[in-house]
C-alpha positions in Angstrom: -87.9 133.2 -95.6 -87.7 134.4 -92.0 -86.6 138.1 -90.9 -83.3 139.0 -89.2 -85.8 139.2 -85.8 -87.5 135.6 -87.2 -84.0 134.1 -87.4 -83.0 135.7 -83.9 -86.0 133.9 -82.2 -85.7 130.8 -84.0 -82.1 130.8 -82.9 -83.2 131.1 -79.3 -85.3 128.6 -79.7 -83.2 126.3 -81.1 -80.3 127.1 -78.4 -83.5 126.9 -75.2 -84.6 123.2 -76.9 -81.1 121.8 -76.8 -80.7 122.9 -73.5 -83.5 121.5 -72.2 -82.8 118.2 -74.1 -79.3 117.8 -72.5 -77.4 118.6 -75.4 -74.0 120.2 -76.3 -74.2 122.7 -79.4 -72.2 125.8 -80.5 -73.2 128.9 -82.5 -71.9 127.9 -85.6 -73.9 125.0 -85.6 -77.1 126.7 -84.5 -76.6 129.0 -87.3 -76.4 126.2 -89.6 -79.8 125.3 -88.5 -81.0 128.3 -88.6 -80.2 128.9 -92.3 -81.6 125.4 -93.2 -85.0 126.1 -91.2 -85.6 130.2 -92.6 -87.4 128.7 -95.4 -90.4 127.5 -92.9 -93.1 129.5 -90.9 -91.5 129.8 -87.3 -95.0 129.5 -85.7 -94.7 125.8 -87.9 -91.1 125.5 -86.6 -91.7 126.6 -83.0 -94.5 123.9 -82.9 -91.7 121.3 -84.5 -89.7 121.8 -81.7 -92.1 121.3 -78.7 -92.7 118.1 -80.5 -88.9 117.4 -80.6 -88.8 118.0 -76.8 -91.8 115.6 -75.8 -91.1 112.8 -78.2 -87.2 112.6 -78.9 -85.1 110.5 -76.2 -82.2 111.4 -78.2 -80.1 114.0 -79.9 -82.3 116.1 -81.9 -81.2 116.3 -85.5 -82.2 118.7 -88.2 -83.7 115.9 -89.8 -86.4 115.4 -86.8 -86.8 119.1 -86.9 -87.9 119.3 -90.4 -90.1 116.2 -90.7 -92.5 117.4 -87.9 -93.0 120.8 -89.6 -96.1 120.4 -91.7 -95.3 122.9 -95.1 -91.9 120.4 -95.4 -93.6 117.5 -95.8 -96.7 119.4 -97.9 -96.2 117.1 -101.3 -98.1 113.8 -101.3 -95.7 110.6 -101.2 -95.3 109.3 -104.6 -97.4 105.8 -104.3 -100.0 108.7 -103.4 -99.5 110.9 -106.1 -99.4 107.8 -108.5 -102.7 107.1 -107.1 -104.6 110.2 -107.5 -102.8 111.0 -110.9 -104.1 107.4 -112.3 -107.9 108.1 -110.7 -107.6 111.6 -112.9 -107.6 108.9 -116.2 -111.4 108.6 -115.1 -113.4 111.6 -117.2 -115.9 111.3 -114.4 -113.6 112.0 -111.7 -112.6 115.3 -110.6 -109.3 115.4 -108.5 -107.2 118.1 -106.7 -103.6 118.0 -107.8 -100.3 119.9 -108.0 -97.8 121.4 -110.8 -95.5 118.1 -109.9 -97.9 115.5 -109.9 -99.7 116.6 -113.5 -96.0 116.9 -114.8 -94.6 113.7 -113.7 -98.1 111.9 -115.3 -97.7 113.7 -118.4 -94.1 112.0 -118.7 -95.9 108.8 -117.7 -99.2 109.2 -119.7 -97.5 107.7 -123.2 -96.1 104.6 -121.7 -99.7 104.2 -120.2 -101.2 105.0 -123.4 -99.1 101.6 -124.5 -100.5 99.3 -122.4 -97.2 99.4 -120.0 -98.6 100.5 -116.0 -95.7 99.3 -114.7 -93.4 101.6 -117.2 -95.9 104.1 -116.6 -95.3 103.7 -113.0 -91.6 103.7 -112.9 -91.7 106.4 -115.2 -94.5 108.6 -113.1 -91.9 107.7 -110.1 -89.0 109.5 -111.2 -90.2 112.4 -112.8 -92.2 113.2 -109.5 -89.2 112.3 -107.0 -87.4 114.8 -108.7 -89.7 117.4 -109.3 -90.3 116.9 -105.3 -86.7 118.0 -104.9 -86.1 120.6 -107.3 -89.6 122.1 -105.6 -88.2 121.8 -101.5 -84.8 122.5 -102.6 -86.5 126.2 -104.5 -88.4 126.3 -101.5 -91.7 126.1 -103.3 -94.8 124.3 -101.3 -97.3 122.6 -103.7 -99.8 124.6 -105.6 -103.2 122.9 -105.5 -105.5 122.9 -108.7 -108.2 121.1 -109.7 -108.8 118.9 -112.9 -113.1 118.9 -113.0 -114.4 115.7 -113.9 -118.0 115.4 -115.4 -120.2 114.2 -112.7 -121.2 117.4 -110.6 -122.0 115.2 -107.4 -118.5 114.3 -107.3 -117.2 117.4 -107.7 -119.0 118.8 -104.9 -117.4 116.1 -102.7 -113.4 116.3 -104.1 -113.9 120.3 -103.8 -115.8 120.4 -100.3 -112.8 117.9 -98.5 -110.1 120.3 -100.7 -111.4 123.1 -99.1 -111.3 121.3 -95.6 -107.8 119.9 -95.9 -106.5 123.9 -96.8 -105.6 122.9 -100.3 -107.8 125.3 -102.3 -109.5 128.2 -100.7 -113.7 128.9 -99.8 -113.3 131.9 -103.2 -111.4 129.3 -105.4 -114.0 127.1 -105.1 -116.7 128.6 -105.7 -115.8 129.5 -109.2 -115.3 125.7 -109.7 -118.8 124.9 -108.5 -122.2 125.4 -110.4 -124.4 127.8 -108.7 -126.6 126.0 -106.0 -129.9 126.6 -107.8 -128.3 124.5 -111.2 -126.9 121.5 -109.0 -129.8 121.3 -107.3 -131.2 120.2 -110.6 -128.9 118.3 -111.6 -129.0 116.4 -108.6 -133.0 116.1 -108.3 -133.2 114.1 -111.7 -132.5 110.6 -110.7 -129.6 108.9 -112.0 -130.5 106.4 -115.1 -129.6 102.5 -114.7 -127.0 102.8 -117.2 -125.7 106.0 -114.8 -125.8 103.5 -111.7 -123.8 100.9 -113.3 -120.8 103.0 -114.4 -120.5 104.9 -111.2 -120.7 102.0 -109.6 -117.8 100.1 -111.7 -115.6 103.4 -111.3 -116.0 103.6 -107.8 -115.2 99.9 -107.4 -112.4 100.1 -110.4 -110.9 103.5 -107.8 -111.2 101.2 -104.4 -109.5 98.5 -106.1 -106.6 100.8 -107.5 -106.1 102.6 -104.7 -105.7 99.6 -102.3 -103.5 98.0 -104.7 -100.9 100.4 -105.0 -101.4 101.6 -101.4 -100.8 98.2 -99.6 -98.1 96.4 -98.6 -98.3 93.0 -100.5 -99.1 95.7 -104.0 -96.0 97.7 -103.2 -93.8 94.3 -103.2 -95.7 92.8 -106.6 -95.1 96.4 -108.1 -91.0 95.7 -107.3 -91.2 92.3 -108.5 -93.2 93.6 -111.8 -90.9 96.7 -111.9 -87.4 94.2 -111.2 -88.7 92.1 -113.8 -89.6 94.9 -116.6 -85.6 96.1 -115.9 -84.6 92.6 -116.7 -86.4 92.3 -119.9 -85.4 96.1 -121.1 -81.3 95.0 -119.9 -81.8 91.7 -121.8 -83.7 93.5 -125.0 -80.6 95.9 -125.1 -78.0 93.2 -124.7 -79.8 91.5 -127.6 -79.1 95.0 -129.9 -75.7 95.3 -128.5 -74.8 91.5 -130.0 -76.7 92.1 -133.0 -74.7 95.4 -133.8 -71.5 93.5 -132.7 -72.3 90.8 -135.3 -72.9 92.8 -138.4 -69.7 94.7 -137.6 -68.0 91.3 -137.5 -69.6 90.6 -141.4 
């Protein structure tokens, strides 16, 4: 949350941007603005707004405000977070996650367990979208964590980009490294065959998942697959609802 003096500047900011952008405003409606932005960095909000001035033809809007400040828009999209939750299923695999993406697969993780990804799916879908919300609305930015998979090659990879991206910092990840001298050794011993094959299939197996849900043509089988599993679950419930309406007729 910004100071009195962070508010101040951001309303100045605000009242200088509209200006310069041709556009009418008054102070109860830059203090509206200003209430909704307090929750974000100014230097992040100050930058938002030099973007706003270079690339908006038109009014500028809270809404174009907030989606060029980079903590708003910290929490993956949910096909994403689908993604990375379902790699986690791989022992192997070590992903970084957040609080909402682990809770929204533990919802989906018993549908998943039953054969059902596209349950799973809708199900992972909803609990994250809302956890999402209840997060930005509490003002809460995602807390990175990581989920250590068995192969230590792997892990040096997923927690070297983590620390690049700014989602887990240089201390925190030391403690979820071996020391250099142990994977070293680890790495030295050549893989066996049997090794080979299965990272092989899981990298393959991860490629194909990751396109699938993260394409275009995927993302309209998934509504068709999802439209259809509504159907069937309306049409199993109708069934039960006649059923019960006949033995009460009995």
């Amino acid at each position: 949350m910004l100071t009195a003096d962070g508010q101040d500047r951001l309303f100045e900011l605000l009242g200088a941007t509209m200006e310069v952008m041709g556009q009418e405003y008054t102070p109860a409606a830059l203090l509206l603005m200003v209430s909704d932005l307090s929750a974000y960095p100014l230097n992040e909000t100050q930058h938002a707004l030099a973007r706003c001035r270079s690339e908006i033809k038109g009014r500028l809007t809270l809404a174009s405000i907030v989606e060029r400040i980079p903590s708003a828009n910290a929490h993956l999209p949910a096909a994403e977070a689908w993604a990375l939750a379902l790699s986690g299923q791989d022992e192997s695999e070590t992903i970084i996650w957040n609080g909402e993406v682990a809770g929204a697969m533990a919802d989906a993780r018993p549908i998943l367990a039953l054969g059902d990804k596209v349950g799973a799916r809708m199900a992972f879908m909803s609990s994250y979208e809302r956890r999402v919300e209840q997060a930005k609305a509490e003002g809460r930015q995602p807390n990175w964590t990581a989920s250590l998979g068995s192969d230590p090659a792997r892990r040096q990879d997923v927690i070297e980009q983590a620390v690049e991206q700014g989602r887990i910092a240089p201390e925190q990840a030391k403690g979820l490294l071996p020391s250099p001298d142990r994977l070293e050794a680890k790495l030295a011993l050549p893989p066996s065959p049997e090794e080979q094959e299965r990272r092989r299939r899981n990298a393959n197996r991860m490629i194909h998942e990751m396109r699938r849900v993260l394409s275009s043509d995927s993302r309209s089988d998934l509504i068709a697959q999802e439209r259809k599993h509504e159907r069937e679950q309306q049409e199993q419930r109708r069934q039960q609802l006649l059923a019960q309406a006949e033995g009460a007729n009995q």
